[in-house]
C-alpha positions in Angstrom: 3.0 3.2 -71.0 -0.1 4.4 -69.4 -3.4 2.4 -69.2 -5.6 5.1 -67.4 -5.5 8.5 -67.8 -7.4 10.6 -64.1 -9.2 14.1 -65.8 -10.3 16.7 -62.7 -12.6 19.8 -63.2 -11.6 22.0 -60.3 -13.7 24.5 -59.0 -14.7 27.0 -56.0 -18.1 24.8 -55.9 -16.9 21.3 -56.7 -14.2 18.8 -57.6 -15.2 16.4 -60.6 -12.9 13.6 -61.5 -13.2 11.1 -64.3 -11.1 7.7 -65.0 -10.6 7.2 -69.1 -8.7 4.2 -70.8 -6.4 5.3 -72.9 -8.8 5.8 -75.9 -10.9 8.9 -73.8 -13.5 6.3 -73.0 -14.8 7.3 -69.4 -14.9 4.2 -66.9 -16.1 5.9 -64.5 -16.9 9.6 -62.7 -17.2 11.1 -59.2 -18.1 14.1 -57.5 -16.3 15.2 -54.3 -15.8 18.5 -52.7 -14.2 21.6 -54.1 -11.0 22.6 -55.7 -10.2 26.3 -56.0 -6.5 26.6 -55.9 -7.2 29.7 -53.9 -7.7 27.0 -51.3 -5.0 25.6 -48.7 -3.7 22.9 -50.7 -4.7 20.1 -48.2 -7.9 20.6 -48.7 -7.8 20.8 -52.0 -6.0 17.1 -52.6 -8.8 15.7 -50.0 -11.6 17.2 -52.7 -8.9 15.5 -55.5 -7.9 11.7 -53.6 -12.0 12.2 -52.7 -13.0 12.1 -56.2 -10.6 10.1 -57.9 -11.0 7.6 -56.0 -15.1 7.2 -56.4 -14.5 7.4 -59.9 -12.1 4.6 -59.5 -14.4 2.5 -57.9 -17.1 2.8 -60.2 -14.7 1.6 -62.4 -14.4 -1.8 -60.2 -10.7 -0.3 -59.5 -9.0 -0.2 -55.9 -6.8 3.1 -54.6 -3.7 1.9 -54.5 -4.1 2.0 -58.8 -3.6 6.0 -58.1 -0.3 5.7 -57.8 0.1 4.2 -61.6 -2.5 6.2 -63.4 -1.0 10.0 -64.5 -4.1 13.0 -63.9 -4.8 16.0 -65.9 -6.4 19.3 -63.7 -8.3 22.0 -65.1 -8.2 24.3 -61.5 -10.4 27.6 -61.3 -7.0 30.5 -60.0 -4.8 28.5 -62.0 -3.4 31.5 -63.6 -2.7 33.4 -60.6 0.8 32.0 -58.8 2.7 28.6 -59.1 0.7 26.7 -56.1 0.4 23.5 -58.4 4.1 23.0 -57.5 2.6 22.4 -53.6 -0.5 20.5 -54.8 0.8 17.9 -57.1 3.4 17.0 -54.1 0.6 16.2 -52.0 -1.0 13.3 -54.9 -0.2 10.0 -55.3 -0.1 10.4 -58.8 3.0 9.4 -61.6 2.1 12.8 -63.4 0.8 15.8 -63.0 -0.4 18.3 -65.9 -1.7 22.0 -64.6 -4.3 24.1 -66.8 -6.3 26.7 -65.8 -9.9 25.8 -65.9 -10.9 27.6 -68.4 -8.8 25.4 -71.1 -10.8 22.4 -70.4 -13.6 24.6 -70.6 -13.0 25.5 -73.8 -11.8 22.7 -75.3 -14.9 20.8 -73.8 -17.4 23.3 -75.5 -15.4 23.9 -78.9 -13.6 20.5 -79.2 -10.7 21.6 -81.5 -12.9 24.4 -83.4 -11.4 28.0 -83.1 -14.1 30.7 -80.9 -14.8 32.0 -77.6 -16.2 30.9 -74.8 -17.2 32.8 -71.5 -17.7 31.3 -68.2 -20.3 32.9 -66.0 -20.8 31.1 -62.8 -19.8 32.0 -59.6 -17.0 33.3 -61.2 -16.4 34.7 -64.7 -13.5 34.4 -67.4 -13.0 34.5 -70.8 -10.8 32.4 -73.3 -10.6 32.5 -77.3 -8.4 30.0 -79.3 -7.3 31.7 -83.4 -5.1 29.5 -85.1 -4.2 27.7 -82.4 -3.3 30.1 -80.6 -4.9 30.8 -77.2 -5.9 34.3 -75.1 -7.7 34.8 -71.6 -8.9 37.4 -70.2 -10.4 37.9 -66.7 -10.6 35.0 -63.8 -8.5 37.0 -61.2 -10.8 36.3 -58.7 -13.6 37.6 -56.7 -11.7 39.8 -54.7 -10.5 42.1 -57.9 -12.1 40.5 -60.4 -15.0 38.5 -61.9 -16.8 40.9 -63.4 -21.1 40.1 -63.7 -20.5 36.6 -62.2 -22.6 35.4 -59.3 -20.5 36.7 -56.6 -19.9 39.5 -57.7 -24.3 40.3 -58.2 -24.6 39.0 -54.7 -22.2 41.3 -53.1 -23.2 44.4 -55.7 -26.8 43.4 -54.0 -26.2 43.4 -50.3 -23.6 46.7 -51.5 -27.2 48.1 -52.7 -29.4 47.1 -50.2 -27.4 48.6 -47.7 -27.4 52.0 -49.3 -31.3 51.7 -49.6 -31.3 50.8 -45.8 -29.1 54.3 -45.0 -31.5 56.2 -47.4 -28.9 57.0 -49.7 -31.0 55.2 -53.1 -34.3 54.4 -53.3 -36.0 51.0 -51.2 -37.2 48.4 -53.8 -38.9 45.2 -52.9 -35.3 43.5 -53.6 -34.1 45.8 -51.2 -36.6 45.3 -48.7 -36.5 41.4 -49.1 -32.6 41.3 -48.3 -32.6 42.9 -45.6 -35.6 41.2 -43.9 -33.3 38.0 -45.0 -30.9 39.9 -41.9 -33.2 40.7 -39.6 -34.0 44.1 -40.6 -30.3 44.4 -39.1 -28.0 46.1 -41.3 -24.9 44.7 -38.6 -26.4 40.9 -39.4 -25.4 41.8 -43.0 -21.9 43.1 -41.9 -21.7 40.2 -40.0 -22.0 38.0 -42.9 -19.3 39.2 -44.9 -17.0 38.4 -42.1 -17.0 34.4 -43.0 -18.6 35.1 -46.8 -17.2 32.9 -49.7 -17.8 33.9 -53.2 -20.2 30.9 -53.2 -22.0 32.5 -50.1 -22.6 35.8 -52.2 -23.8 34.0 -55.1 -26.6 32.6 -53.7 -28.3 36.0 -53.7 -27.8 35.8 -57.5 -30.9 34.4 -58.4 -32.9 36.6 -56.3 -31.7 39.4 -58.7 -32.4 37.3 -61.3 -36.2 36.9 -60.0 -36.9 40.3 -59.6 -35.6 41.7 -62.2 -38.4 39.7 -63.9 -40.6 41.3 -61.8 -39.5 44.6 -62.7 -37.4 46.0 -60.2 -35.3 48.5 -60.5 -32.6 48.0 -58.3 -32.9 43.9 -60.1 -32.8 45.6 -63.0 -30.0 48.2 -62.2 -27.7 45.3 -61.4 -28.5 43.0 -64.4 -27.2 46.4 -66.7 -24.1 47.2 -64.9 -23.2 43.4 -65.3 -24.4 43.3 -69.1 -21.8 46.0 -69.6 -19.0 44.4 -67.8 -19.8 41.0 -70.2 -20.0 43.1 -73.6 -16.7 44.9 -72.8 -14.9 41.7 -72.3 -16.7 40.2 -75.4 -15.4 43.1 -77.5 -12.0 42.4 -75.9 -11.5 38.7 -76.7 -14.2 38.4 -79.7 -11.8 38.4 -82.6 -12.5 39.3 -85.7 -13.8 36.3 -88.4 -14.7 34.8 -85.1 -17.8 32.3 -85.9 -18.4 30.1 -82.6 -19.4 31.9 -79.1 -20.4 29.5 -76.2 -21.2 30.9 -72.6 -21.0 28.8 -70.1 -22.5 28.7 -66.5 -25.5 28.9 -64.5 -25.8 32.4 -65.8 -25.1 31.7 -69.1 -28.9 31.4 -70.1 -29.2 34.5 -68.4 -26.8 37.0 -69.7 -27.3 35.0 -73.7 -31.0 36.4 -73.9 -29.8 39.8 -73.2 -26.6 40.0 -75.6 -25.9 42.8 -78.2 -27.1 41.3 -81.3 -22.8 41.3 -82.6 -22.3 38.7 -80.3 -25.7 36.9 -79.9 -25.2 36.0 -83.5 -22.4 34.0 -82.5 -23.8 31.9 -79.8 -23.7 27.8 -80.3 -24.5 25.5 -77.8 -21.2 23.7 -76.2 -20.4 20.4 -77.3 -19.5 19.6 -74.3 -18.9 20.5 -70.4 -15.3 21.0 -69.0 -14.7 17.2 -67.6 -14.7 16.1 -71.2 -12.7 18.6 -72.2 -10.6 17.7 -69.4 -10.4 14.2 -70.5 -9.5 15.1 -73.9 -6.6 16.8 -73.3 -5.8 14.2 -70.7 -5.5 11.3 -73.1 -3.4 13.9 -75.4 -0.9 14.6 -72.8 -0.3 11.2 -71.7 -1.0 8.9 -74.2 -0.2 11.4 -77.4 -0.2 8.1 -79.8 -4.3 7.8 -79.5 -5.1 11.1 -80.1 -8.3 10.1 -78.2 -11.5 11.6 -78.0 -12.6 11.7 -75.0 -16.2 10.4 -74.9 -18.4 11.0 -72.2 
């Protein structure tokens, strides 16, 4: 019988742990590294040991208590492969329980309400829950995927700026601005993508975001395709009698101000982030008895 239950929120950008008793009450929480599955697995379990273990110690509990304490993972690529099998041999831990990231996502924003949720970050995905029963759509990744997420803007932008830069559309001040970010060197900005990281891309996000307030069309240009690519997907996974939509991300605020009116009548603010959810579903797996909460 477990005392502890370890949650993890497992992303491209970071690694979030959280220690809960076995009632979903949160001892203690710690931020360490990142976690995308996409990863080599090493690293990922350094981002995982990292973080457990600070949350640990905020909870006035040493390391060696890993090795007693089962952990729950919400990881972003989760549902591409079966790499889990190589990452949980590399953790100290009794028990391991694999979700993709979006299910702590939802289940952190909805609790156990039926709806949608859509994360827009540095990556995108979609998951609805009817009935219980669950359905995702999107999350394949940056290379293939991720439609209207912050990598995806970033490299659509340097795409664009370049094209401006051969003459082939027009120069806007976005334009202008990213390429003087290279050097006026178009090869600096070939150069870039050599290393690049989805993260790396989407830190031109905001500058779209900027100028597109501004007015610019090429801003502006971008910000529509990517409005496109979110109401498709809505219209793929809203189903109908749906009630609850949450979007979730640092573009969230973003894309929810310029929603079709079918789905902007659905937004609700999340009840929660994805750690709680995370925790939730923690205590559930492990200690079923509780049927804990999960309080942040």
């Amino acid at each position: 019988m477990y005392d502890y239950v370890i949650a993890i929120d497992g992303g491209g950008t970071s690694c979030r742990a959280a220690l809960a008793d076995r009632n979903g009450r949160v001892l203690g929480r710690a931020m360490r590294g990142a976690a995308n599955i996409f990863s080599r697995a090493d690293a990922i379990a350094q981002s995982i040991l990292a973080a457990s273990n600070a949350a640990l110690a905020e909870a006035g509990l040493g390391a060696e208590a890993l090795s007693e304490i089962p952990a729950f993972f919400g990881l972003a690529g989760l549902n591409v492969g079966m790499r889990q099998e190589t990452l949980a041999a590399q953790l100290p831990f009794p028990e391991t329980r694999f979700v993709h990231d979006g299910l702590i996502a939802l289940q952190g924003a909805l609790g156990d309400a039926d709806g949608v949720i859509a994360i827009l970050g540095t990556g995108s995905a979609y998951v609805a829950r009817e009935k219980a029963k669950l359905r995702s759509i999107g999350g394949w990744g940056f290379m293939i995927g991720d439609q209207a997420s912050g990598a995806v803007l970033g490299r659509t932008l340097l795409a664009e700026t370049l094209l401006a830069n051969d003459g082939i559309h027009p120069q806007t001040e976005l334009s202008r601005t990213v390429m003087e970010r290279f050097g006026g060197n178009p090869e600096n900005a070939v150069e870039f993508t050599v290393t690049a990281k989805p993260a790396d891309y989407g830190a031109y996000a905001p500058m779209i975001l900027e100028f597109a307030e501004r007015g610019d069309p090429l801003a502006g240009k971008i910000l529509d395709a990517a409005l496109r690519d979110v109401t498709d997907a809505l219209d793929a996974v809203v189903f109908p009698g749906c009630t609850k939509l949450c979007l979730l991300g640092g573009l969230a605020p973003h894309y929810g101000k310029r929603l079709l009116p079918r789905h902007r009548s659905l937004l609700h603010e999340a009840e929660g982030d994805a750690l709680t959810g995370a925790v939730q579903l923690a205590v559930r797996a492990f200690i079923p008895q509780t049927h804990g909460a999960g309080q942040e």
